[in-house]
Every structure is written in structure tokens, then in C-alpha cells.
RODO-982735 format. One record per atom (N, C-alpha, C): residue number from 1; residue in one letter; chain; x, y, z. Coordinates in steps of 0.05 Angstrom, whole numbers. Example, Ala and Ser with C-alpha at 12.3 -4.5 7.8 and 13.67 -1.06 7.14 Angstrom:
2
ATOM  nr rest kette      u      v      w
ATOM   1    A     A    264   -114    156
ATOM   1    A     A    246    -90    156
ATOM   1    A     A    264    -66    156
ATOM   2    S     A    257    -45    142
ATOM   2    S     A    273    -21    143
ATOM   2    S     A    258      1    157
This chain:
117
ATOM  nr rest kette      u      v      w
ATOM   1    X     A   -903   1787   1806
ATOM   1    X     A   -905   1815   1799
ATOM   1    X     A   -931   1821   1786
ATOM   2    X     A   -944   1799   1769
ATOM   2    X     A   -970   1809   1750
ATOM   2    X     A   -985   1804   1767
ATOM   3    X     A   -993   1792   1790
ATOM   3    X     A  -1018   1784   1805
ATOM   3    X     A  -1038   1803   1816
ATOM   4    X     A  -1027   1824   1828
ATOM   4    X     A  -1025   1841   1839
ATOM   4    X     A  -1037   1865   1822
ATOM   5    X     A  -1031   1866   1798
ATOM   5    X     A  -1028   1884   1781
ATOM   5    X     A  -1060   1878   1760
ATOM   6    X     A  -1056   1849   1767
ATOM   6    X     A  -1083   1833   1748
ATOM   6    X     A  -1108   1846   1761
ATOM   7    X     A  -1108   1839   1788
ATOM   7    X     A  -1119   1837   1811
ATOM   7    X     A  -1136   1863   1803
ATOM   8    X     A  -1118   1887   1804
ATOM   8    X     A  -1130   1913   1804
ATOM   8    X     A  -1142   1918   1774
ATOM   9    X     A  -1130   1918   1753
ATOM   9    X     A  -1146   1919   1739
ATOM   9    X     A  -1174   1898   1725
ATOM  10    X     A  -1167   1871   1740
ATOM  10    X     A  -1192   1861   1736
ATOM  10    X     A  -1222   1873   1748
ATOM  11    X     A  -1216   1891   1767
ATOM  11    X     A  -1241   1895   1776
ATOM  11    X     A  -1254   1921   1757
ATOM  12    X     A  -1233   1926   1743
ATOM  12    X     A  -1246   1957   1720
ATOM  12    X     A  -1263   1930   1697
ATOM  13    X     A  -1256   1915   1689
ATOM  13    X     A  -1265   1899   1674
ATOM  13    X     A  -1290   1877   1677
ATOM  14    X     A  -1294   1866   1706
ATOM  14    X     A  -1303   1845   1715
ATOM  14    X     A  -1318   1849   1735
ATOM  15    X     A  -1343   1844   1744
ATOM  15    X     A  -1353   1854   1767
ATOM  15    X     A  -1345   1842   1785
ATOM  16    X     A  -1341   1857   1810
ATOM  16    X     A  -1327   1856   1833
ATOM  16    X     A  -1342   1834   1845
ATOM  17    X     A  -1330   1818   1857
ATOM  17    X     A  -1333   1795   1885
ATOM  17    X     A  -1327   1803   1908
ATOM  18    X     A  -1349   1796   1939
ATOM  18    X     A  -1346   1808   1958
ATOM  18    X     A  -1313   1803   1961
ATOM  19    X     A  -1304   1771   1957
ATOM  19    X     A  -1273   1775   1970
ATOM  19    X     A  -1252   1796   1948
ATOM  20    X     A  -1259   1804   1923
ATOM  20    X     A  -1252   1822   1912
ATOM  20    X     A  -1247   1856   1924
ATOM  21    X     A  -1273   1856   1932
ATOM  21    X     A  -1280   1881   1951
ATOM  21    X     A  -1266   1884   1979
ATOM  22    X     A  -1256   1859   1991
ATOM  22    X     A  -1247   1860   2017
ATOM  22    X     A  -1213   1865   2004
ATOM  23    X     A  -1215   1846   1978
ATOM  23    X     A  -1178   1864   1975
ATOM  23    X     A  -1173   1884   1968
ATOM  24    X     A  -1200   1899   1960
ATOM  24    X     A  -1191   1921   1946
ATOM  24    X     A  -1184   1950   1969
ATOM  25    X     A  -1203   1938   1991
ATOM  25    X     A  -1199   1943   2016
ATOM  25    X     A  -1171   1955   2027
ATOM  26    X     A  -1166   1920   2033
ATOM  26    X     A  -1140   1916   2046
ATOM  26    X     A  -1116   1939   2032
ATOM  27    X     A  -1120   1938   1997
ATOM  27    X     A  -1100   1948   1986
ATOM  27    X     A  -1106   1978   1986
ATOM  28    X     A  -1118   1986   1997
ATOM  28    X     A  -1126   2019   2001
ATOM  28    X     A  -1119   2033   2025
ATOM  29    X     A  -1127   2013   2047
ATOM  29    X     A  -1119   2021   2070
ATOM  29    X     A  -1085   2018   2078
ATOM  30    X     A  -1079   2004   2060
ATOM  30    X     A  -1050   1999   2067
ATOM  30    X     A  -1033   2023   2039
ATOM  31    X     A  -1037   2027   2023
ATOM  31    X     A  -1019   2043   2008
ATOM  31    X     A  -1043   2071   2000
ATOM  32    X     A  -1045   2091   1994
ATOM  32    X     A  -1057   2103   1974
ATOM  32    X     A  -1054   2109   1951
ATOM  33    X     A  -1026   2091   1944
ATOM  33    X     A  -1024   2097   1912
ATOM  33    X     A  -1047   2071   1898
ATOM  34    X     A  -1056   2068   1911
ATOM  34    X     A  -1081   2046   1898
ATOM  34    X     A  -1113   2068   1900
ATOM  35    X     A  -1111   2085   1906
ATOM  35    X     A  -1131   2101   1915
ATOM  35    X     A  -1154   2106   1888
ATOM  36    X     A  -1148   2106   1859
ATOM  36    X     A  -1163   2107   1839
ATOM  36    X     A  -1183   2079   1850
ATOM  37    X     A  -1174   2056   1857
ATOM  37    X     A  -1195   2032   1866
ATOM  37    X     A  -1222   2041   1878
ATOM  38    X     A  -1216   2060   1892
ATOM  38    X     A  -1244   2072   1900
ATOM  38    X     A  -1267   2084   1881
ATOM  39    X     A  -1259   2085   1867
ATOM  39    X     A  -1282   2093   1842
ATOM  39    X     A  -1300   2064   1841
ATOM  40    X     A  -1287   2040   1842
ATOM  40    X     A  -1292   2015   1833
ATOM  40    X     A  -1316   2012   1850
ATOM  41    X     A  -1297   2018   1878
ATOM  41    X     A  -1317   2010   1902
ATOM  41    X     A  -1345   2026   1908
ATOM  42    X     A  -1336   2055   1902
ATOM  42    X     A  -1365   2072   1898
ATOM  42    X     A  -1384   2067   1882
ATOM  43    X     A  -1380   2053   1857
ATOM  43    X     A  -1394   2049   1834
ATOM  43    X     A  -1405   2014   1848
ATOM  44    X     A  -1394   2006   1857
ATOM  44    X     A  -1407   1971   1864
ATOM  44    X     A  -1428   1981   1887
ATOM  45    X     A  -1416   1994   1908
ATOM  45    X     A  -1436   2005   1932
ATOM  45    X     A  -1457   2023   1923
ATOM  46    X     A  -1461   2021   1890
ATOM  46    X     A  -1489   2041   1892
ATOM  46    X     A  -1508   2027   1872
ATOM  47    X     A  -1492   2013   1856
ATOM  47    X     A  -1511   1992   1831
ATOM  47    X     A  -1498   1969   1826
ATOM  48    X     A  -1484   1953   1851
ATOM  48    X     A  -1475   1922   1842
ATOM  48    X     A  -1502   1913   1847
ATOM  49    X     A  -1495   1893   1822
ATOM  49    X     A  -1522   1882   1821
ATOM  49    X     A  -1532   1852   1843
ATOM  50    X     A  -1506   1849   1846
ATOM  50    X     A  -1503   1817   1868
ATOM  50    X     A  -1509   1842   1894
ATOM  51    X     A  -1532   1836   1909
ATOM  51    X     A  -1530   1851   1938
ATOM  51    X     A  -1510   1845   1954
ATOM  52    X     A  -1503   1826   1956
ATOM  52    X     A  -1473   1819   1983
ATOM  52    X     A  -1453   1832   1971
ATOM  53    X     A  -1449   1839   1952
ATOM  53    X     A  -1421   1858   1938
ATOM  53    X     A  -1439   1883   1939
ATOM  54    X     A  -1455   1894   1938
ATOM  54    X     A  -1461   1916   1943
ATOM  54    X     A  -1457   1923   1970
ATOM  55    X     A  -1461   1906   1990
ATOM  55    X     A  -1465   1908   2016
ATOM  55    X     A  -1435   1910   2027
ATOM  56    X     A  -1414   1897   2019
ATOM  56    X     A  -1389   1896   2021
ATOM  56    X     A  -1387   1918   2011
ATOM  57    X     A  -1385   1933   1997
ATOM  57    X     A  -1368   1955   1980
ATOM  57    X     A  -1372   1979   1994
ATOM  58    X     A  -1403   1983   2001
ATOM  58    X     A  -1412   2000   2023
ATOM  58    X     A  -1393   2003   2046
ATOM  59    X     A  -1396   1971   2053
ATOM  59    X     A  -1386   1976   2087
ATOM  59    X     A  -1349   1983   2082
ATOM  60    X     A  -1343   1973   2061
ATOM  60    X     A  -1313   1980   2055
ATOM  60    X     A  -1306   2004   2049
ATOM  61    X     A  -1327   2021   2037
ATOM  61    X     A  -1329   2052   2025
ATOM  61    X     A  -1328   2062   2065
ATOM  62    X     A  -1348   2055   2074
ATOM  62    X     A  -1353   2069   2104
ATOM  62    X     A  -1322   2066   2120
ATOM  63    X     A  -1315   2032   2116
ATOM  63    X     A  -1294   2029   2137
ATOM  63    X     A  -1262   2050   2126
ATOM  64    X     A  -1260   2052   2101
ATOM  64    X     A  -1239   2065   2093
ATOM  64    X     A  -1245   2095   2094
ATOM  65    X     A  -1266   2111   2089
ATOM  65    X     A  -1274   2136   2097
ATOM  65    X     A  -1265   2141   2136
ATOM  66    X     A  -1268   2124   2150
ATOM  66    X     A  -1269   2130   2175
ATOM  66    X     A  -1236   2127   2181
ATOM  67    X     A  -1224   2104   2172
ATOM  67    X     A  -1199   2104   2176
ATOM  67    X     A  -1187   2124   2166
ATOM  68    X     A  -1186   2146   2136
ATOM  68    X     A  -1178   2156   2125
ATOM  68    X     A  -1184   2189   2144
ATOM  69    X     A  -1209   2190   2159
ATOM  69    X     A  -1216   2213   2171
ATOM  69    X     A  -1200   2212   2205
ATOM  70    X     A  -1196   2190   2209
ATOM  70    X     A  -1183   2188   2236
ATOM  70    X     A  -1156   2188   2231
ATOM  71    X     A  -1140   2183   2209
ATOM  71    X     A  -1115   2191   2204
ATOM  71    X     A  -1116   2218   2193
ATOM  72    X     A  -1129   2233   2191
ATOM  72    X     A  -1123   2261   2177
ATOM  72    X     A  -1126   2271   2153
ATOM  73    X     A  -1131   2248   2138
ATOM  73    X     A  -1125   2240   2108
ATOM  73    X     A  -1154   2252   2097
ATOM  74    X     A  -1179   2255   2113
ATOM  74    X     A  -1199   2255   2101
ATOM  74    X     A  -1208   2284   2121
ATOM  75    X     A  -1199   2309   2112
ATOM  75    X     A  -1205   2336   2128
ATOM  75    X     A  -1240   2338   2131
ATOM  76    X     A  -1257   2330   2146
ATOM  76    X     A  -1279   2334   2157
ATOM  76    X     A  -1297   2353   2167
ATOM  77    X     A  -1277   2371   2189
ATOM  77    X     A  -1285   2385   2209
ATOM  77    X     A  -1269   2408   2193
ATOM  78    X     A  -1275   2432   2211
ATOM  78    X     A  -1262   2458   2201
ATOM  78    X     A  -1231   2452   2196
ATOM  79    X     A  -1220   2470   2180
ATOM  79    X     A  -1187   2454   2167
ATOM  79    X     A  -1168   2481   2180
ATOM  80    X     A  -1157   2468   2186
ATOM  80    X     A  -1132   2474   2212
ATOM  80    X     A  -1113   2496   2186
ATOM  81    X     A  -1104   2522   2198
ATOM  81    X     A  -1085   2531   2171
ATOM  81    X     A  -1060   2523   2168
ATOM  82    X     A  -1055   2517   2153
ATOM  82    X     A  -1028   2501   2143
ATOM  82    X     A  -1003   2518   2145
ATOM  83    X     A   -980   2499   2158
ATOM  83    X     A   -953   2523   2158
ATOM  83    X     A   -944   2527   2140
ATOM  84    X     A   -928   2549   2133
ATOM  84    X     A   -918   2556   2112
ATOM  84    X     A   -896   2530   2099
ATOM  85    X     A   -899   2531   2076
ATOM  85    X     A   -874   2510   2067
ATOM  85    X     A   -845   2526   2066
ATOM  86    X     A   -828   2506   2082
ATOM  86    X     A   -806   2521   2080
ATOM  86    X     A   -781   2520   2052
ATOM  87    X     A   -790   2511   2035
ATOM  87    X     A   -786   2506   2004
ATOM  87    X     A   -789   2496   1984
ATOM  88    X     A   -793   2495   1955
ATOM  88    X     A   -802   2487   1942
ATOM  88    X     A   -813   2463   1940
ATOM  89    X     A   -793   2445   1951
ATOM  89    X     A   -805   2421   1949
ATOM  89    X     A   -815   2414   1969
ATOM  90    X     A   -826   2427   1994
ATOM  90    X     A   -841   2419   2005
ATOM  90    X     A   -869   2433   2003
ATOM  91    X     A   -876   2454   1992
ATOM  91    X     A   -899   2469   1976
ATOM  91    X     A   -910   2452   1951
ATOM  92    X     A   -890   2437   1938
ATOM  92    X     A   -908   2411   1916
ATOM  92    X     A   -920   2397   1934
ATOM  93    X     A   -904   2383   1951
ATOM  93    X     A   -902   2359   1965
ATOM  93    X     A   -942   2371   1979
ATOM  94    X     A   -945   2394   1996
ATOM  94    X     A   -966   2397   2011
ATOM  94    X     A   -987   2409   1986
ATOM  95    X     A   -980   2418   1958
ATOM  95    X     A   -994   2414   1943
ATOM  95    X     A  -1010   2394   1928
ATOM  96    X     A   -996   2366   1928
ATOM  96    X     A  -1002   2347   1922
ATOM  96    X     A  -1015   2335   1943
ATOM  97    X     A  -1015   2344   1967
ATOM  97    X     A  -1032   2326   1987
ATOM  97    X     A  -1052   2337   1990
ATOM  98    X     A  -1050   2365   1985
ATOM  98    X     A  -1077   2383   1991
ATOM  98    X     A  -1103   2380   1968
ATOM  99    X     A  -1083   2372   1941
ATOM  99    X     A  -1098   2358   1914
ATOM  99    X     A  -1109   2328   1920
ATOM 100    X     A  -1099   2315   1933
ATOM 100    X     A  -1107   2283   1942
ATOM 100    X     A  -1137   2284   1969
ATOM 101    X     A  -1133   2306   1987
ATOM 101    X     A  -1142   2308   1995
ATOM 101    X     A  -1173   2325   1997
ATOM 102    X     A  -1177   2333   1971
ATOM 102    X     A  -1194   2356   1956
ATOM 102    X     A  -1210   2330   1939
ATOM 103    X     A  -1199   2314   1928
ATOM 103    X     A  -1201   2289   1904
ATOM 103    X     A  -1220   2268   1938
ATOM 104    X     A  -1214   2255   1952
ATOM 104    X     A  -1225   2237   1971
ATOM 104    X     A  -1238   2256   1986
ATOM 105    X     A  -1247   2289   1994
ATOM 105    X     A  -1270   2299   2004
ATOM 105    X     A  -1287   2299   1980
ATOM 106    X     A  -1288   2304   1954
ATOM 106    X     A  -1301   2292   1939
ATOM 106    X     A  -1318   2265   1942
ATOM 107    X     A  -1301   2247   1944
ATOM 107    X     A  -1315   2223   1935
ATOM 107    X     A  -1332   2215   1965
ATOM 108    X     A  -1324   2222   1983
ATOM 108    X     A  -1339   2220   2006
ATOM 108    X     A  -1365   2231   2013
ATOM 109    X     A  -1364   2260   1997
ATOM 109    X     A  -1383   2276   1996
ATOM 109    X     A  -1409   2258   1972
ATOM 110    X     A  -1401   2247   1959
ATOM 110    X     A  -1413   2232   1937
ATOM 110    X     A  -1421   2203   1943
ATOM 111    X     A  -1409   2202   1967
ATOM 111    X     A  -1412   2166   1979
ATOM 111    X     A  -1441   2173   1999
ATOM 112    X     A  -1436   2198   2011
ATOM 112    X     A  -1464   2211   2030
ATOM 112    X     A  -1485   2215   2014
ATOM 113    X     A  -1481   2224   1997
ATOM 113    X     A  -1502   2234   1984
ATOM 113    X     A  -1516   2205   1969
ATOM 114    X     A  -1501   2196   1964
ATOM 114    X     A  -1514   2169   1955
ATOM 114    X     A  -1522   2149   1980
ATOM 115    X     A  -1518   2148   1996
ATOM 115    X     A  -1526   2131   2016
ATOM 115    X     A  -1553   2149   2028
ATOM 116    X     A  -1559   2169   2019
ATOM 116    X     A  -1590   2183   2040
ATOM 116    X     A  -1607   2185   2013
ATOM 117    X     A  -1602   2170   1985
ATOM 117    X     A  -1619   2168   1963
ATOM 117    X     A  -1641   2138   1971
């Protein structure tokens, strides 16, 4: 149960290792409740100081931005209007994704801008 748990917060504490970077990966592309990890990875892809963990974190920032834009998850192009919710709890529910999804066009917008510095 703690491994897992170590795992993620060792990297707020510890500088990241490329195979660090590839799990932090794995564990993003597979859940998004791990999605705060990306801070980790933006901050290693712009001043890790080991270049192969910079270079990893990059291509892991790129590969999870593209996956996240080809699933929908990352609104890109002009944004489609949303149907009405047909009750409350589905108006949180598309509130909270519309908030998740406002939060990762952010950081993407911040991943570009840093990669043409």
C-alpha cells in the first residue's frame, strides 16, 4: 500500500530519476487522479539539472500532452458547446471536468512557452 504512495511523494522531495520520470509517466497516463505529478515533471523538464532527466521529463510532458489531446482531455482546437446537463449532478460532474480541463490547458500552455525559451 505505502510504495506507491512513497513513490509519489518522493519525487516532491528528491530529484527525479529518468526511471522515476518514466513512472511518473506511466502513473498519469493511466489514472488522472495522480495528475498534481505533473507539476514535478514540468519543473524537471525546464531546470533538472542531470540532462537525461531533463530530457525524459520533456519527452514525458510531450508524450502525455498528446495522449491527453487525442483523448479529449486536453481541448486544443476551437471547443465544441457542451450539452446541457440534465441534473445536478451531472452539471458538478461537467463542472469539475471543465475545472480539470482549464487546470492541464494551463500547464500545457506553460510547457510551450517554455520549450520556445
Amino acid at each position: 500500500a505505502g510504495s506507491k504512495a512513497g513513490e509519489a511523494s518522493a519525487g516532491l522531495s528528491a530529484p527525479l530519476s529518468v526511471a522515476s520520470v518514466r513512472a511518473t509517466e506511466e502513473r498519469l497516463l493511466a489514472d488522472r487522479r495522480h495528475a498534481n505529478e505533473l507539476i514535478d515533471l514540468l519543473a524537471a523538464s525546464a531546470s533538472a539539472a542531470d540532462v537525461s532527466v531533463r530530457l525524459a521529463a520533456t519527452q514525458a510532458c510531450r508524450a502525455l500532452f498528446v495522449a491527453w489531446a487525442e483523448a479529449g482531455s486536453l481541448p486544443l482546437g476551437a471547443e465544441e458547446a457542451a450539452a446541457e446537463p440534465a441534473d445536478e449532478a451531472e452539471a458538478r460532474q461537467a463542472s469539475a471536468l471543465e475545472a480539470y480541463r482549464e487546470w492541464l490547458r494551463d500547464k500545457y500552455d506553460r510547457f510551450v512557452a517554455g520549450a520556445g525559451s
